[in-house]
C-alpha positions in Angstrom: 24.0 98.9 -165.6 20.9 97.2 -166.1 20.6 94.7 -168.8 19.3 96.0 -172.0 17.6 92.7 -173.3 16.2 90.1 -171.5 15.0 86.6 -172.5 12.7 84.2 -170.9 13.2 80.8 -172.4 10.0 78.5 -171.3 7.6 81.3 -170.8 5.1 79.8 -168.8 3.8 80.9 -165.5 6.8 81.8 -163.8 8.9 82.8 -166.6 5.9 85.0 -167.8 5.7 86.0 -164.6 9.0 87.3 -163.6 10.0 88.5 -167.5 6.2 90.6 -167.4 7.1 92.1 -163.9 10.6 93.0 -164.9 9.4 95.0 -168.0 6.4 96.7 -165.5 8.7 98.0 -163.9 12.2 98.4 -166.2 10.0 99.7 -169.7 13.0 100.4 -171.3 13.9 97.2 -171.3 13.8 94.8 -174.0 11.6 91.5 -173.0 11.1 88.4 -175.0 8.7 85.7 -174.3 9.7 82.3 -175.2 6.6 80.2 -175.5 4.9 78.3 -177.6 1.3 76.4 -178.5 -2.0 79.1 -177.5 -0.3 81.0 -174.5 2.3 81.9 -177.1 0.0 82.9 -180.0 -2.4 84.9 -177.6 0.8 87.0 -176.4 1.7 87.8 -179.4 -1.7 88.9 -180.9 -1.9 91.1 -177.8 1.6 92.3 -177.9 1.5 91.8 -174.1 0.8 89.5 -171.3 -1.3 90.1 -169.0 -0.5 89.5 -165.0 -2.8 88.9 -161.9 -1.9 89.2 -158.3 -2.4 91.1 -155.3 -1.6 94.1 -157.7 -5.0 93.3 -159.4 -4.6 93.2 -163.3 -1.8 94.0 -165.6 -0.9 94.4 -168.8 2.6 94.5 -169.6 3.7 94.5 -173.6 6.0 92.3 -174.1 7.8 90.3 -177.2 6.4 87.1 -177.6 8.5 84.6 -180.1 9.1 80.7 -180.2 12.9 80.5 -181.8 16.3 80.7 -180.8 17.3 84.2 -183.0 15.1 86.2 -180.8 17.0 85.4 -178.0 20.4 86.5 -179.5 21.7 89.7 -178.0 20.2 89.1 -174.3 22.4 90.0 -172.2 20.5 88.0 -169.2 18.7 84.7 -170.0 16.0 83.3 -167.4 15.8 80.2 -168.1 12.4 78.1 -166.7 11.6 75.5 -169.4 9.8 72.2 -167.7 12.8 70.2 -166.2 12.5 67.3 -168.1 12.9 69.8 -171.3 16.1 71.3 -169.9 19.0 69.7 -172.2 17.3 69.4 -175.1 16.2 73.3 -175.1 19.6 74.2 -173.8 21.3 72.8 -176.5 18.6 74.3 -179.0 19.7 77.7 -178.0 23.2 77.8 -176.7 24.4 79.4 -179.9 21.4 82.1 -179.8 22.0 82.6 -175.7 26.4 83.0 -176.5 27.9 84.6 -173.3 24.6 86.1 -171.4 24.1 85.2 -168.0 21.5 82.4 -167.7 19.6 82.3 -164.3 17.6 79.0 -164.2 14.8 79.1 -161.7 13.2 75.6 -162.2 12.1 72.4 -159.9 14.6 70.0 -159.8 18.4 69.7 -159.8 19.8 71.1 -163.4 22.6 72.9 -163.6 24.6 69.7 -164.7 22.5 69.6 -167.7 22.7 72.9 -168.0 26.5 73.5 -167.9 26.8 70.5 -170.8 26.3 73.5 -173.3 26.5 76.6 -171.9 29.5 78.6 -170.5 30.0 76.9 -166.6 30.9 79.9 -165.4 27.8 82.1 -166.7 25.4 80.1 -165.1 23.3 81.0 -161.9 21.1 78.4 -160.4 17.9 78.7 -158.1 14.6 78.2 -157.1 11.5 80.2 -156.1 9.1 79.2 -153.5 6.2 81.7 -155.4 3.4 79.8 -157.0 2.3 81.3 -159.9 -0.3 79.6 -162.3 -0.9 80.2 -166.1 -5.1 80.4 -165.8 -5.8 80.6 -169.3 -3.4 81.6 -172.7 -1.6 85.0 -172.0 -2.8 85.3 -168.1 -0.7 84.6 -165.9 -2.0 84.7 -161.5 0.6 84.7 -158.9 -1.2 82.5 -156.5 1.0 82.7 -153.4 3.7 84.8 -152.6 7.5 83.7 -151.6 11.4 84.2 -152.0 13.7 83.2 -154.6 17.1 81.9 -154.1 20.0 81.6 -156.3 23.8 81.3 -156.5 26.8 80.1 -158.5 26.4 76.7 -159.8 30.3 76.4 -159.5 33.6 79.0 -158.2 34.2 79.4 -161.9 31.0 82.2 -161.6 32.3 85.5 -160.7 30.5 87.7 -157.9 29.7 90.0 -160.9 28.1 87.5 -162.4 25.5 86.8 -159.6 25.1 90.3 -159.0 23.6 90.9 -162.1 21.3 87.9 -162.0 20.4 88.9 -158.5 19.6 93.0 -160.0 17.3 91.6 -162.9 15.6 89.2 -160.6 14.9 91.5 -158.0 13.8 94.2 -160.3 10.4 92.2 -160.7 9.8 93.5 -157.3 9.8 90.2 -155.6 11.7 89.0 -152.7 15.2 88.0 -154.4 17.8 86.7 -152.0 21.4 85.0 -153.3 23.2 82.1 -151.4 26.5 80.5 -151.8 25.2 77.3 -150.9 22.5 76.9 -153.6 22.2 73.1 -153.3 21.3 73.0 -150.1 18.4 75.1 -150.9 17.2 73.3 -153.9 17.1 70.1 -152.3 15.3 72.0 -149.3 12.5 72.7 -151.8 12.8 69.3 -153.8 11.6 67.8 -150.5 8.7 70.0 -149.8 7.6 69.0 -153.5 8.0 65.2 -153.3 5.3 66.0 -151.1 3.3 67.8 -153.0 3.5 66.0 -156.0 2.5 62.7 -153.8 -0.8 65.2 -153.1 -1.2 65.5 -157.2 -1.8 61.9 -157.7 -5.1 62.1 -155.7 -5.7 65.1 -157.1 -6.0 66.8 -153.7 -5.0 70.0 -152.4 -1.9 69.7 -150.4 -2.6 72.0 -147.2 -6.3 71.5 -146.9 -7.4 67.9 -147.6 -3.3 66.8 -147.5 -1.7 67.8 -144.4 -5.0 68.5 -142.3 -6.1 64.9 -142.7 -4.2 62.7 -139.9 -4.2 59.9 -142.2 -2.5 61.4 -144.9 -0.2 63.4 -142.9 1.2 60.8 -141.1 1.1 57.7 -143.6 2.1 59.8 -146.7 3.4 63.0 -146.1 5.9 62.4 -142.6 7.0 58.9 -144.1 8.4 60.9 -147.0 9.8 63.9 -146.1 11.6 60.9 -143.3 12.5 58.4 -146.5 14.2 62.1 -148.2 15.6 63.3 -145.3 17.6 59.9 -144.8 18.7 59.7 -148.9 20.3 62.9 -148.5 22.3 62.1 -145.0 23.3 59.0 -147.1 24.4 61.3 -150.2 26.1 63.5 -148.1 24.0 66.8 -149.0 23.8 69.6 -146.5 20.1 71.2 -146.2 20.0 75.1 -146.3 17.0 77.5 -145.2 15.6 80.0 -146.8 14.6 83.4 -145.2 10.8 83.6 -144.7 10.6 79.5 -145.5 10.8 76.8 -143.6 13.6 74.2 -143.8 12.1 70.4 -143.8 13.0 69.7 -140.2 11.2 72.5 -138.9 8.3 71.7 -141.5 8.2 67.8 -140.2 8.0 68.6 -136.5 5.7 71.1 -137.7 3.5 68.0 -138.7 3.9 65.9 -135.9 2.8 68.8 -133.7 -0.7 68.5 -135.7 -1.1 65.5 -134.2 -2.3 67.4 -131.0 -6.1 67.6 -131.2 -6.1 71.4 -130.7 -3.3 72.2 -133.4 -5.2 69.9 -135.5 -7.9 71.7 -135.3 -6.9 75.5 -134.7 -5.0 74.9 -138.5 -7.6 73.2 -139.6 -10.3 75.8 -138.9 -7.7 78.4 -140.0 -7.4 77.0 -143.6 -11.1 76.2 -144.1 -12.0 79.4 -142.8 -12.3 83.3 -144.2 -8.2 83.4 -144.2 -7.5 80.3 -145.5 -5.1 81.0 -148.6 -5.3 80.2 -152.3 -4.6 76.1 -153.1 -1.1 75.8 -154.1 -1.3 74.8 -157.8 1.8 72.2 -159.1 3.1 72.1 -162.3 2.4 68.1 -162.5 -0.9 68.7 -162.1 -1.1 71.4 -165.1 0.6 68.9 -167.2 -1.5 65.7 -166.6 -4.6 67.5 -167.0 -2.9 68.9 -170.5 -1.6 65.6 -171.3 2.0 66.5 -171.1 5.0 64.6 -169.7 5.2 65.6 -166.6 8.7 66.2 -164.5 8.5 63.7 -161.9 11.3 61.9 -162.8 13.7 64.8 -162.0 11.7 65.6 -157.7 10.7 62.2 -156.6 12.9 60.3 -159.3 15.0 62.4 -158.3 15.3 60.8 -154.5 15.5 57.8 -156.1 18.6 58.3 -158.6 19.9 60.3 -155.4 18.8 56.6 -153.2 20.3 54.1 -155.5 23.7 56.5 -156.3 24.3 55.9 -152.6 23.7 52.7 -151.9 20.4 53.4 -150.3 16.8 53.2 -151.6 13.4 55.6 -151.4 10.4 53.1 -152.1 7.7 55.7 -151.2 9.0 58.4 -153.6 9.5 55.2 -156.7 5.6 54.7 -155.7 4.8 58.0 -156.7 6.7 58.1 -159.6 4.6 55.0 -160.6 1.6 56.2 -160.2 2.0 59.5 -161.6 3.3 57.6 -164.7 0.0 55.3 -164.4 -2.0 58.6 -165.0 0.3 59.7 -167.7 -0.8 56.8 -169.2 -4.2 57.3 -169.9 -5.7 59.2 -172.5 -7.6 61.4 -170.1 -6.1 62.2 -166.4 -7.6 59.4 -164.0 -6.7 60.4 -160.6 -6.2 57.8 -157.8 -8.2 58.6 -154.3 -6.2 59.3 -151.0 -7.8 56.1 -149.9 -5.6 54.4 -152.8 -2.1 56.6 -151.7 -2.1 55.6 -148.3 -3.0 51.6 -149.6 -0.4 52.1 -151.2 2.2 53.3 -148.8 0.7 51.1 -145.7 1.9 48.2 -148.4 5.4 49.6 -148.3 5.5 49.3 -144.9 4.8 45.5 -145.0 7.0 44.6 -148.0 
């Protein structure tokens, strides 16, 4: 059967995302909204929320509501609150959420905090390479498309379990896939993040003024998806692909092929030109420019609990945690240049 409520806790741009799609497609299903601030206030004078993608517009009535009695009754929670919000707002509504399936799909590694209040064994973990972007209160844009991946957080989840996560998930109509090695994946993603957040400080778009610039690529990007790589061999954690994404192996020889002045360019001119594809938007970047903590402490402070809890450490991915923490700082967003990353990490190499 298909659930007959469903909750989205953290209602942002994914979570509106998925829980609006769902409810497109499954309208006799119940859908709540948990938001809050002018994104939740529009959706609920609207009564709906409305979705842009390839699709074009939508407008999908929904229930918008900011406390933990709407949630009671779900029978499947999705669960995308910021990281660095994830065991304060799971405690908040593990009462309200009681036995439903919770399916987190959030950056960072969380089911540990997760699992400190809810049933272990009704949590499903994952991530989704799609980029979606809140544009403006209620609006939600899917800005690139991609898979999701999730699986059991632990052997105490039962097949039946993930099967119903994977049925709701998949009934938004995009690409849903489940693995028994969830961790793997996670971290596979983590890695391709530490990267983009590194772009965020500069305030440059990863793909086009990132990875196209030799400087950059090589003295920023390579040296961290290297420093990552080696913090995980050291932790002992296993990378797993994803189908339609590439692992971080494949993506780093990927860069070092750019090197070659014809790939350089060919991708270059590719991005720049007519098919080049939307900028990938990251939720740091939303959140400096709103003046909200931001979740780098849980992707590239992540790499360094991960470094230090094996004896090892990741100085390029603590530099970006300090800077992005320098920006935090201010009252309004002051950006470093790339000139200024790649200072920085040229210094690292020297220390």
């Amino acid at each position: 059967m298909f659930p007959k409520k469903i909750s989205v806790i953290g209602a942002g741009a994914i979570g509106a995302m998925f829980g609006g799609l769902i409810k497109h497609h499954h309208p006799s299903t119940e859908v709540v909204l948990i938001a809050r601030g002018k994104h939740l206030r529009v959706m609920q004078d609207r009564r709906a929320v409305e979705l842009r993608g390839k699709w074009g517009h939508r407008l999908v009535p929904i229930i918008a509501a900011s406390s933990p009695d709407a949630v009671v009754d779900s029978d499947v929670v999705i669960f995308t609150v910021k990281t660095q919000d994830t065991d304060q707002v799971a405690k908040q509504y593990a009462q309200a959420i009681g036995d439903a399936v919770v399916v987190s799909l959030q950056n960072g590694i969380n089911q540990h905090l997760l699992t400190r209040h809810l049933h272990p064994d009704r949590v499903v973990a994952g991530m989704t390479s799609t980029n979606m972007a809140l544009i403006e209160p209620g609006v939600v844009q899917c800005n690139r498309g991609g898979i999701s991946v999730i699986g059991p957080t632990s052997k105490q989840v039962a097949t039946t379990t993930v099967d119903l996560a994977h049925r709701t998930l998949a009934a938004s109509g995009l690409p849903i896939e489940v693995s028994e090695s969830i961790l793997g994946i996670q971290y596979n993603k983590l890695l391709f993040n530490t990267m983009g957040y590194a772009s965020v400080v500069s305030s440059t778009d990863l793909l086009r003024d990132g990875i196209m610039t030799r400087t950059w690529r090589n003295e920023v990007a390579l040296p961290l998806l290297t420093e990552g790589l080696h913090v995980l061999q050291s932790a002992g954690i296993l990378l797993e692909r994803v189908s339609g994404m590439s692992d971080v192996y494949r993506f780093r020889n990927f860069l070092r092929a750019l090197n070659l002045p014809t790939a350089n360019t060919l991708a270059s001119a590719t991005l720049r030109g007519p098919l080049s594809l939307p900028g990938i938007v990251f939720s740091v970047y939303q959140d400096l420019m709103r003046r909200r903590p931001t979740e780098i402490d849980y992707v590239n402070g992540e790499m360094v609990r991960l470094a230090k809890e094996s004896g090892t450490d990741a100085p390029r991915n603590s530099k970006i945690v300090q800077m992005t923490k320098s920006i935090e700082s201010h009252d309004q967003p002051k950006f470093f240049s790339k000139e200024d990353v790649i200072a920085e990490f040229r210094q690292l190499q020297c220390d």
